[in-house]
C-alpha positions in Angstrom: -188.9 15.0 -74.8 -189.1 18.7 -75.0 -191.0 20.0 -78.2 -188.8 22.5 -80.0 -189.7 25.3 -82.9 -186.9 27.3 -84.2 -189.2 30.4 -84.1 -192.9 31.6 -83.2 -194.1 31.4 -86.6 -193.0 27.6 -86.3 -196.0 27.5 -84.1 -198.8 28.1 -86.4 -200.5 25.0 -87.4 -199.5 23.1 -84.7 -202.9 22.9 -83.2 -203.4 20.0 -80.9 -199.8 19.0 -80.7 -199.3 16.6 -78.2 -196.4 17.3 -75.6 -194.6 15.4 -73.0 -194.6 13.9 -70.2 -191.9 15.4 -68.5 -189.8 14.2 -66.0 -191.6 13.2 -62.5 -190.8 15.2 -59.7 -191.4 14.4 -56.0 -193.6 16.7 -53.9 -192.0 17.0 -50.2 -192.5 18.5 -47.7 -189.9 20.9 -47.2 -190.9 22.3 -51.1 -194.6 22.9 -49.3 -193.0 24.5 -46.1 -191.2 26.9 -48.2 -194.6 27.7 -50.2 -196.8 28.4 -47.3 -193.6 30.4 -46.3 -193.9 32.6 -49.4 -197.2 32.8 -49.6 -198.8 33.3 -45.5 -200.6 30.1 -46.3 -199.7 28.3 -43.2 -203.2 26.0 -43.2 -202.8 22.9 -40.8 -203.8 20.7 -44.0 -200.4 21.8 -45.6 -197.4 22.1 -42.7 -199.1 20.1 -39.7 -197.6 16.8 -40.9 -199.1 15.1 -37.1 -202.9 17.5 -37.1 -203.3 16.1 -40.9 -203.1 12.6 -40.4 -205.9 13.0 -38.9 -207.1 15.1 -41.4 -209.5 14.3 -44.8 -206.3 13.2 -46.8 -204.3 11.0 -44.4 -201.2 13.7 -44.7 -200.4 16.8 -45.6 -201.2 18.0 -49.3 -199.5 20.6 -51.3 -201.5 24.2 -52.1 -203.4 24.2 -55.3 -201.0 27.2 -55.9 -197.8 25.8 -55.7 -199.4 22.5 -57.8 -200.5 25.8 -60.8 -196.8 27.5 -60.3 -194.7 24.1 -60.9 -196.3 24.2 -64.4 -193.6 27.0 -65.0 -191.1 24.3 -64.1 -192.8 21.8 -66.3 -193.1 24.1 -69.8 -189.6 24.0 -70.4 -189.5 20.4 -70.5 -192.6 20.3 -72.6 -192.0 23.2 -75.2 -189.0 25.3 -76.3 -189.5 28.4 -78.5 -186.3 29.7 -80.0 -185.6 32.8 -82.4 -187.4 35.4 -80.4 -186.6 38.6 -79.1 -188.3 38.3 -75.6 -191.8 36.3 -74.2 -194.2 37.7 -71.8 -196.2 35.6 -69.7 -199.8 36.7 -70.5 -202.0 34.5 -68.0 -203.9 31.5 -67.8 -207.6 30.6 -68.4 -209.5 27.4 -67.3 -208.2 26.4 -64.1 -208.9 23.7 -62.4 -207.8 21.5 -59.4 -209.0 17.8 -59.9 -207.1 16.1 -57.2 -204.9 16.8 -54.2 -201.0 16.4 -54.6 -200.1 14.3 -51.1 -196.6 15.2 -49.5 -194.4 12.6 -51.0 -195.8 11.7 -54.3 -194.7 12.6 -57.9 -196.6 15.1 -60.2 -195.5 15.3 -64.4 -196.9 17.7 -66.7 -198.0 16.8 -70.1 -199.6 19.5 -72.0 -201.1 20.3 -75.9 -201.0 23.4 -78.1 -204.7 24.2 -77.9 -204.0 27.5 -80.0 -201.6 29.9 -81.9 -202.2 33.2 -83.2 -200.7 36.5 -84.2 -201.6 39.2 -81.7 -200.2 42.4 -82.0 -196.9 41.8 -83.8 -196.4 38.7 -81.8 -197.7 35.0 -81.9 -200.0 34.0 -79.2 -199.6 30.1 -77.8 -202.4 28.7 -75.5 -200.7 25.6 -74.2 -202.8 23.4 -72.0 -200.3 21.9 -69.3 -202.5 18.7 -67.1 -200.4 18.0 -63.9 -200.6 14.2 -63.4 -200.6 12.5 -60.6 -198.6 9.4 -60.5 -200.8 6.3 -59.5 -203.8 8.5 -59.9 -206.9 8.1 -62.1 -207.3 12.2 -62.1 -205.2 15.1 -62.2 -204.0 17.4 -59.7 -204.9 20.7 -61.8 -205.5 21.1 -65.5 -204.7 25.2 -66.7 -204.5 27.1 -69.9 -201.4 28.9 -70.2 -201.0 32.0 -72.5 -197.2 33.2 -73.9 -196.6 35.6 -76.1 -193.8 35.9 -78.0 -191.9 39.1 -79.6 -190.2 38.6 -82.7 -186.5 39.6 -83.1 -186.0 43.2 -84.9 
């Protein structure tokens, strides 16, 4: 269930704020196809579906990249800000990929406010998405995402 504060200010004091889990979503392997499209990263671990089986996962995995970019997919389901004028995505600190995301299993996100602030006549969110693998003891990749959103004139 998607977390929801009226405005930005709503956010202060909701330090360590649990959120999610979102809805699962299967990996495939047409989704990893199109990433290594986008991206030149055509590695033999990702698209070679026959070379991999061979390979140290049994299959073909999905980039640590595209497992870090679904976490924009996954933020809307975890958090919704309202009552702002526009949000920039600032970065993301702390990342780290625990576990490889095999074609055809399913990832979540769950995530936690870690912090809020007021920065430069905006409030700050540090939101700390996990990307779980189902069936798995560890994550795929744990990241600190930073928004920053502008209040309404």
């Amino acid at each position: 269930m998607t977390q929801i504060y009226p405005t930005p200010t709503a956010l202060i004091g909701a330090e360590g704020t649990a959120l999610g889990p979102t809805d699962w979503l299967q990996i495939d392997q047409t989704r990893v196809n199109g990433f290594a499209e986008v991206t030149g990263d055509h590695q033999w671990i990702h698209v070679d579906e026959e070379r991999a089986k061979d390979g140290p996962f049994g299959g073909t995995i999905a980039h640590g990249y595209l497992t870090m970019s679904l976490v924009n997919f996954f933020l809307p389901q975890l958090i919704e800000v309202q009552g702002f004028a526009h949000a920039v995505n600032v970065g993301a600190d702390r990342l780290r990929f625990l576990a490889p995301v095999k074609v055809g299993s399913r990832i979540r996100g769950v995530g936690e406010i870690v912090s809020v602030e007021e920065i430069k006549g905006a409030i700050q969110s540090v939101v700390r998405v996990t990307v779980e693998i189902e069936g798995s003891d560890k994550p795929a990749c744990v990241v600190d995402t930073i928004s920053r959103y502008f209040p309404e004139s």
